[in-house]
C-alpha positions as CSV (number, residue, x, y, z in Angstrom):
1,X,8.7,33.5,21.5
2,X,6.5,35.0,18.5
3,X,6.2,33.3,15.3
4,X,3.7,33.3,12.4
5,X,3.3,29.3,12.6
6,X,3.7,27.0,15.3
7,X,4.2,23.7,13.6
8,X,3.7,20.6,15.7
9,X,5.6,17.7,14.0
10,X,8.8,17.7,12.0
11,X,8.8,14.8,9.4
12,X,7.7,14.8,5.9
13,X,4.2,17.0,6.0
14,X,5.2,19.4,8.5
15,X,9.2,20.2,7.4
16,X,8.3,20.4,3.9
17,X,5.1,22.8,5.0
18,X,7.6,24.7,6.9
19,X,10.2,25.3,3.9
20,X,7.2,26.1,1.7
21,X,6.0,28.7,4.2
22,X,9.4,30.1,5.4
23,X,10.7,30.8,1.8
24,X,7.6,33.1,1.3
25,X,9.2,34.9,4.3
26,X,6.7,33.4,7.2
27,X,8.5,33.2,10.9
28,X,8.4,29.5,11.4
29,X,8.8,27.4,14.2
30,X,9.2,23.2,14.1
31,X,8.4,21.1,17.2
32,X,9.8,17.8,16.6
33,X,9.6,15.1,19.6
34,X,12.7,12.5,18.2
35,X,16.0,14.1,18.6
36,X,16.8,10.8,15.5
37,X,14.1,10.1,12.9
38,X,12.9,6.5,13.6
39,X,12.2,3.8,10.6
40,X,8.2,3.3,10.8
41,X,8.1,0.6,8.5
42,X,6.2,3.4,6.3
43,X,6.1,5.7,4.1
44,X,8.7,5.1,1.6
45,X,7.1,5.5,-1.7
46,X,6.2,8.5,-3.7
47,X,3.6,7.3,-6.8
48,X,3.7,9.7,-9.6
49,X,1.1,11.6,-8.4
50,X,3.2,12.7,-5.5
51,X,6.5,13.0,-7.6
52,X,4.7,15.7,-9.5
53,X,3.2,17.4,-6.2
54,X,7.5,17.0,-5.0
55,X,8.2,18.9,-8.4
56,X,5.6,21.9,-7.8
57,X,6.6,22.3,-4.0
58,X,10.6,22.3,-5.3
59,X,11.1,19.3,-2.9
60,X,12.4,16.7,-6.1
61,X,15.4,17.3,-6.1
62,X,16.2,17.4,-2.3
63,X,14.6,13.7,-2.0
64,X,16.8,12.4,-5.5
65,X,19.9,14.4,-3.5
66,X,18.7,12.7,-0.2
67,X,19.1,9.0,-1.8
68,X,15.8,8.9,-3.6
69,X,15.8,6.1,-5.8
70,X,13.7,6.7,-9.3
71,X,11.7,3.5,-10.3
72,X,11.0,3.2,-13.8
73,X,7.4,0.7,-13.8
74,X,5.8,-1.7,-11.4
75,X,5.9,-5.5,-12.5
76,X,3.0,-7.4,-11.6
77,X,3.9,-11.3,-11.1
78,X,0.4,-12.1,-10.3
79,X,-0.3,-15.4,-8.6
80,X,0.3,-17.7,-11.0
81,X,3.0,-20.8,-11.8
82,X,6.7,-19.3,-11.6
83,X,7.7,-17.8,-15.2
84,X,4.5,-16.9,-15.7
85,X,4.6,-13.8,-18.1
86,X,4.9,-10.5,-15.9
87,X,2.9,-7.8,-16.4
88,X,4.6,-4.2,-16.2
89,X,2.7,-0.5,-15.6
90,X,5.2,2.1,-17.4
91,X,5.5,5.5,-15.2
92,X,7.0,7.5,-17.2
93,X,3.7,7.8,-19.5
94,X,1.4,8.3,-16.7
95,X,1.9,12.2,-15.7
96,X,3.4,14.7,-18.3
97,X,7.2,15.5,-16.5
98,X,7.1,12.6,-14.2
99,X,9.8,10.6,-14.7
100,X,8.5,7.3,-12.5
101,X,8.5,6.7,-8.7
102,X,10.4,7.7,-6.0
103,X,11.6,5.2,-3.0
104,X,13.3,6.8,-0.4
105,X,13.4,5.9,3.2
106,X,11.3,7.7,5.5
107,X,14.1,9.2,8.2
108,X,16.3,10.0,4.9
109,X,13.4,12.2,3.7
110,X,12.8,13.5,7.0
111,X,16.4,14.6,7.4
112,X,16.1,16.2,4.0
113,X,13.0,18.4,4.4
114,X,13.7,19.5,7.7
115,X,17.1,20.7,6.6
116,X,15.7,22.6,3.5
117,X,13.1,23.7,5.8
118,X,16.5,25.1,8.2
119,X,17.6,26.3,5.1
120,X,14.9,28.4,4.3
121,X,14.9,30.3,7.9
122,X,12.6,28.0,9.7
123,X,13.6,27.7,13.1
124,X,13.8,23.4,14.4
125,X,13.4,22.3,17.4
126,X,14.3,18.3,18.3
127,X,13.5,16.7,21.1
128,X,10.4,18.6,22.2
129,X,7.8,17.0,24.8
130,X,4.6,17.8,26.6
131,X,3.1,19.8,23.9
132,X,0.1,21.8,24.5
133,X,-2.1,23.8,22.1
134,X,-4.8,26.1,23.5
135,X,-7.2,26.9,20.1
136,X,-8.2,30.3,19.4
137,X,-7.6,33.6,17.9
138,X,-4.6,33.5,18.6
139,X,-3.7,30.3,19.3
140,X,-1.0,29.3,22.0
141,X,1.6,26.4,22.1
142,X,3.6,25.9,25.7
143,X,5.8,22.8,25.4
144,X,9.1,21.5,27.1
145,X,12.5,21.3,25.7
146,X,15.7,19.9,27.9
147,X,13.1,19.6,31.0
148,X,12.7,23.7,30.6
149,X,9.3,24.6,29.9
150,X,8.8,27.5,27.0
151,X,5.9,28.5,24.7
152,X,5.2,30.2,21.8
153,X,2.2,33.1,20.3
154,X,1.7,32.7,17.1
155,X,-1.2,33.4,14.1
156,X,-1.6,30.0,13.4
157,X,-0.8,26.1,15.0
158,X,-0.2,23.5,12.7
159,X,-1.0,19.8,13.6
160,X,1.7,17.5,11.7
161,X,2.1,15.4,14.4
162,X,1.2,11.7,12.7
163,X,-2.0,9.4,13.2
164,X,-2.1,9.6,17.0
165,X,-1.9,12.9,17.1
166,X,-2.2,15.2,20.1
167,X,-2.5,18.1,18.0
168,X,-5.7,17.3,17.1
169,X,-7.1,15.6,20.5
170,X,-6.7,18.8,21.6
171,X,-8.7,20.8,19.0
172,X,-11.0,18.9,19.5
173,X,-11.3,17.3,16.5
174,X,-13.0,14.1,15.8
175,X,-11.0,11.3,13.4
176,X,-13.5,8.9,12.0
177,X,-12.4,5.1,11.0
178,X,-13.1,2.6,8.8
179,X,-12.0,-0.7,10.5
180,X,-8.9,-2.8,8.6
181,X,-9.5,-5.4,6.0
182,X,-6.3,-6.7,6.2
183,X,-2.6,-6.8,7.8
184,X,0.3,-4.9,6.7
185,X,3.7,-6.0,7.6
186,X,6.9,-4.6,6.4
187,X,10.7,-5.0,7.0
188,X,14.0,-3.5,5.2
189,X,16.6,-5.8,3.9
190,X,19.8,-5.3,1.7
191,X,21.5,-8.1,-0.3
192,X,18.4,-8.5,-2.2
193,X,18.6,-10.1,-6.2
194,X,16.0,-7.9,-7.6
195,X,16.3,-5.2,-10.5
196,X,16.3,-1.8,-8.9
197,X,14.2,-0.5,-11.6
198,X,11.2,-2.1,-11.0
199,X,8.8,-2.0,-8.2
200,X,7.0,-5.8,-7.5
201,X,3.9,-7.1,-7.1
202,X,2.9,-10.5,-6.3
203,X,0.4,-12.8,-4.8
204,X,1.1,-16.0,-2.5
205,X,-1.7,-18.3,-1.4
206,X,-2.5,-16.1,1.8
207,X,-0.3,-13.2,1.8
208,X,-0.3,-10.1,-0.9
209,X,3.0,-8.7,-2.0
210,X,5.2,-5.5,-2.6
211,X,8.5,-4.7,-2.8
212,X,10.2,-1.2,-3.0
213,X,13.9,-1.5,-4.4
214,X,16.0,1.9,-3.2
215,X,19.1,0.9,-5.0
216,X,22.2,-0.9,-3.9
217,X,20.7,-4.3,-3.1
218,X,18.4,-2.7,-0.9
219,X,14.6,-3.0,-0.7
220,X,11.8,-2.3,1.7
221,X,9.5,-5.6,1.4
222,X,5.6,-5.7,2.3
223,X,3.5,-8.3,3.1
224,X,0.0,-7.9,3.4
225,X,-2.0,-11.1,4.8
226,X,-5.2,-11.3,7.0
227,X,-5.9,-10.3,9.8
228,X,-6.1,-13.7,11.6
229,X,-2.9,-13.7,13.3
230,X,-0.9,-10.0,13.6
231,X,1.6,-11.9,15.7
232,X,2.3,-13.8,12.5
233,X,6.2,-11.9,12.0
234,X,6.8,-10.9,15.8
235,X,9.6,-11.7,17.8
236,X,12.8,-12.6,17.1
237,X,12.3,-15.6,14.7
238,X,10.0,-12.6,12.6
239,X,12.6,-11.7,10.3
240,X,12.9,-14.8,9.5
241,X,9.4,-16.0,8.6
242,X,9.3,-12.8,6.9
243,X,11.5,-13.6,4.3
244,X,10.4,-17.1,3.8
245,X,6.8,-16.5,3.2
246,X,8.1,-13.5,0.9
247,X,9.4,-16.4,-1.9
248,X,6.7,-16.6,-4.2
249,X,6.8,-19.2,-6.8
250,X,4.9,-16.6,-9.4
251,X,8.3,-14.6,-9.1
252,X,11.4,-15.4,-11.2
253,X,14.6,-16.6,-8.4
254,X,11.7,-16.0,-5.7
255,X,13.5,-18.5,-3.6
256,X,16.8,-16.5,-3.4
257,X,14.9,-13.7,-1.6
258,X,15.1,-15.7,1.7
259,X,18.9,-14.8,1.5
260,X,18.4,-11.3,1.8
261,X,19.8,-9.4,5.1
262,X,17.3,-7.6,7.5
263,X,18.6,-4.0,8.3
264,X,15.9,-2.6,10.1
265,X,12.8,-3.5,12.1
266,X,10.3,-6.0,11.0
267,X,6.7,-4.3,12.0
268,X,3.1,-5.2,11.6
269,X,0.9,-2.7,11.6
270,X,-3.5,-2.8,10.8
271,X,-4.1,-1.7,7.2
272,X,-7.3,0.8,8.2
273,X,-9.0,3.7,6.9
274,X,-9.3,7.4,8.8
275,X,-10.1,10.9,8.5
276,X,-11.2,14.2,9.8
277,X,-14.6,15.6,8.2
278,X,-13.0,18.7,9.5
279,X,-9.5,18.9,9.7
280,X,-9.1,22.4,11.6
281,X,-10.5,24.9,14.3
282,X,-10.3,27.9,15.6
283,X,-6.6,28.6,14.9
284,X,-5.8,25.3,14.2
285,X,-5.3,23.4,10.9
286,X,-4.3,19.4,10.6
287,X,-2.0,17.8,7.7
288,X,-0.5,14.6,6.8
289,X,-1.6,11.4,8.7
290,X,-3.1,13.8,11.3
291,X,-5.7,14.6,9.8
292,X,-6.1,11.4,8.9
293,X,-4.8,8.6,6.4
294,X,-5.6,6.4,3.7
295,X,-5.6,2.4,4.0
296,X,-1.6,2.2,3.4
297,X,-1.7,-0.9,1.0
298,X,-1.8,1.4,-2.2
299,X,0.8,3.4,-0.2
300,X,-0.9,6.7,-0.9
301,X,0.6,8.3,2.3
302,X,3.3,10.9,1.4
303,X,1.3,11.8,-2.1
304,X,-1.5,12.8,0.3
305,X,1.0,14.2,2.8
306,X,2.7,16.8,0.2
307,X,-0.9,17.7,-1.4
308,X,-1.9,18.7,2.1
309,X,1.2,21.2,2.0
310,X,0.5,22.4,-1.2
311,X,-3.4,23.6,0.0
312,X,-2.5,24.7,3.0
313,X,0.3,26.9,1.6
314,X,-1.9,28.1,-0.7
315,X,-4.4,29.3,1.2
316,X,-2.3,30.8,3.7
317,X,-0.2,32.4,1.4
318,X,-3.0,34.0,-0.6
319,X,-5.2,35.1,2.6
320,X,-4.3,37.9,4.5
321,X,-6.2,37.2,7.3
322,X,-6.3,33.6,8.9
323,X,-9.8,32.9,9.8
324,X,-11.5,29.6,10.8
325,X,-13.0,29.9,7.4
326,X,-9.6,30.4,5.2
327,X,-9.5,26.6,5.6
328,X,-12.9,25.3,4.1
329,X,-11.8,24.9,0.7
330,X,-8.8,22.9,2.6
331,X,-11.1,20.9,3.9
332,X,-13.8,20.3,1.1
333,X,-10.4,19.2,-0.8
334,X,-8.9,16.9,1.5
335,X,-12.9,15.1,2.5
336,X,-13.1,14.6,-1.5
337,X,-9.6,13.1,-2.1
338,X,-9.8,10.8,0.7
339,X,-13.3,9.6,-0.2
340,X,-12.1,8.7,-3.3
341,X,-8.8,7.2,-2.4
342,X,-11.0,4.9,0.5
343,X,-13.2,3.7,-2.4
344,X,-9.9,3.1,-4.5
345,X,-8.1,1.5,-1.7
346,X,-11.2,-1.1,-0.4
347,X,-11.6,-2.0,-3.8
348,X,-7.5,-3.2,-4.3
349,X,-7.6,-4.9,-1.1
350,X,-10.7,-7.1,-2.1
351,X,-9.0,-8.1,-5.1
352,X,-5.6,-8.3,-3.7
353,X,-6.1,-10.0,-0.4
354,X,-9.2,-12.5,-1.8
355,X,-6.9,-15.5,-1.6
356,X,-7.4,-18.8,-3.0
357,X,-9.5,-20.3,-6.1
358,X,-11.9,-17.2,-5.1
359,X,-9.4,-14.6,-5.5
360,X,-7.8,-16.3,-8.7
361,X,-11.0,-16.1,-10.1
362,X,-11.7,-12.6,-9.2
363,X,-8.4,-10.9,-10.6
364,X,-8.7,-13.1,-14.3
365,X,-12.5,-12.0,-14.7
366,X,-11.0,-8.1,-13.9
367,X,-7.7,-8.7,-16.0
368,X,-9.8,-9.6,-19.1
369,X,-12.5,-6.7,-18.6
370,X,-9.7,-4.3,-17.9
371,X,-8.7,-3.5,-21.3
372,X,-11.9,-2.9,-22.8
373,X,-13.1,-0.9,-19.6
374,X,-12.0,3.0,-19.3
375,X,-13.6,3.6,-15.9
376,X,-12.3,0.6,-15.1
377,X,-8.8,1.2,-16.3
378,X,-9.1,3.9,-14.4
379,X,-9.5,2.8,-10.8
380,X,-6.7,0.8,-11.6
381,X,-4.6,3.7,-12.3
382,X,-5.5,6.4,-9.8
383,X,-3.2,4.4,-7.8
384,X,-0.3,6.5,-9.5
385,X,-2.5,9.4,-10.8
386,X,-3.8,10.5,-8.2
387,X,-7.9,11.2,-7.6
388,X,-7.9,14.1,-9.6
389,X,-8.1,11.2,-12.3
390,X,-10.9,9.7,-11.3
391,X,-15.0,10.4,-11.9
392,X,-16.4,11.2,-8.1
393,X,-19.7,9.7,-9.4
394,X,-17.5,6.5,-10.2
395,X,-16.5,6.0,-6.5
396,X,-19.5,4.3,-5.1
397,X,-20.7,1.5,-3.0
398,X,-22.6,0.7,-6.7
399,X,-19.8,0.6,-9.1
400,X,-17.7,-1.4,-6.1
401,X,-20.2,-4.1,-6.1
402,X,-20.3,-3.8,-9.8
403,X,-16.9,-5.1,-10.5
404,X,-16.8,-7.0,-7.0
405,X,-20.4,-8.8,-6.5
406,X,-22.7,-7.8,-4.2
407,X,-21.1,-9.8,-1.4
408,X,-17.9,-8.6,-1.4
């Protein structure tokens, strides 16, 4: 089989890569392992940021059409005493065009791109295993499908194969990590009492929380604690400690959220930092969580995910030859959005997951500078902006320890 790109991966980075690609009338092939696209317990929000990278790829739409449920602001409970007055972040004003947030659950988006990528001419192949990607000019792909074994030329292999990837084991390429500062567990439920246009945020006495409505009584509920005990929602009884320690008094009817249903798994998973200084080779290029991923508590992970499709495209589209070298403006990119986006997302999780009088303290001295700050303002919003919004020289170790103290 001949193909202009081998793409290793079918969920979110690599389907919607392939549609991108194969509409510009690229031969396009899709390697996906599941023959069913699994719940992760991730990736399920699209910030505004990302809405707007949706909107220039031509991938709204399909996620609305796919169940996509718009979310109009975020409501911040806080931690303190029920009824205390909430404090809500507009999206609508954030990004010109961008209507809010998108939730969306992670196989339904799969399913969506890789049927628009289908659509577009891109060739999909499920249940694929055994991969194996030789790097070069050309590259070459052999895999096994049905327990047959087939391979593929092609100009160029794509590695959207998620955060173990193989892909990129292979290439040789080397994913650096920042260890986790906290936990992140997460668990769908229906029958929840919450208004489906708001996304929530709250703070219990040693667990952060947030809660991603997607319409219909349904919601995809976080819980970030330490990292003491990751055993602290496993086994069958998880569920329900789950939903317990997700009734915060800060939140108005917290209590009736211990009613809600489970419909899917309850996972816990380390909320870490990692990335590729690098993310290709020698006929080879890495996107999505591949090529590594940002500390999933500001839930950055599809925004990233659909920027990565939108250089790559680029570049390919606009080179005619494929070189190692095509990719180093890729590359530059991606190194300077993720540095900024680790500096954004170790600075949340001090203030969100410093529990106690400590952390109290911490989030009312920030609350009271915030309004009077602009660079402060600022890291607050590059959660939904994105990092083009923010000053690199701002997203230091100094201005962290600024806000922070030096022992944080």
């Amino acid at each position: 089989m001949q193909v202009d790109v081998a793409i290793v991966g079918g969920g979110i980075a690599g389907s919607a890569l392939a549609a991108v690609l194969a509409r510009e009338g690229l031969e396009v092939l899709v390697l996906e392992r599941q023959h069913r696209y699994a719940d992760r317990v991730r990736g399920e929000n699209l910030h505004p940021w990302g809405v707007a990278e949706a909107q220039h790829l031509g991938f709204y739409d399909v996620l609305r059409h796919a169940g996509g449920h718009l979310v109009e602001a975020r409501v911040n409970y806080g931690d303190g005493p029920q009824g205390a007055e909430a404090e809500p972040l507009p999206f609508d004003h954030l990004l010109d065009g961008v209507p809010g947030e998108i939730n969306l659950t992670h196989p339904a988006a799969c399913n969506a791109l890789a049927a628009k990528a289908a659509a577009e001419g891109a060739k999909v192949l499920y249940g694929i295993s055994h991969v194996e990607v030789t790097p070069g000019t050309p590259p070459h792909v052999s895999f096994r499908r049905d327990g047959a074994e087939d391979e593929v030329s092609c100009r160029l292999v794509v590695g959207a194969d998620g955060r173990s990837s193989r892909v990129r084991r292979q290439a040789g390429i080397p994913l650096q990590r920042a260890p986790e500062t906290h936990l992140i567990a997460g668990l769908l439920v229906d029958d929840l009492d919450i208004d489906p246009r708001h996304n929530v945020v709250s703070i219990g006495e040693d667990v952060w929380m947030v809660t991603f409505p997607q319409g219909g009584g349904r919601a995809r509920i976080y819980l970030c604690p330490g990292t003491e005990d990751p055993q602290r929602y496993s086994g069958p009884a998880g569920p329900e400690r789950f939903l317990t320690a997700s009734c915060f008094d800060a939140i108005p009817h917290g209590k009736l959220w211990a009613e809600a249903t489970p419909s899917g798994p309850c996972r816990t998973f380390p909320a870490d930092d990692t990335w590729t200084d690098r993310p290709f080779a020698d006929g080879v290029v890495l996107i999505g969580d591949a090529a590594g991923y940002n500390n999933p508590l500001i839930g950055q992970g599809l925004a990233l995910a659909l920027r990565d499709v939108r250089r790559v495209s680029e570049q390919l589209l606009s080179s005619p030859t494929w070189e190692v070298d095509t990719f180093l403006p890729y590359g530059a990119e991606r190194a300077e959005r993720l540095r900024r986006m680790r500096f954004v997302a170790r600075f949340w999780a001090t203030v969100w997951t410093t529990f106690g009088p400590e952390g109290r303290t911490l989030r009312r001295k920030l609350r009271k500078r915030q309004p009077d700050d602009p660079n402060l303002r600022a890291i607050a919003t590059a959660i939904f902006t994105g990092p083009d919004h923010l000053d690199p020289q701002n997203c230091t170790e100094t201005v962290r320890r600024h806000y922070l103290g030096p022992d944080r």
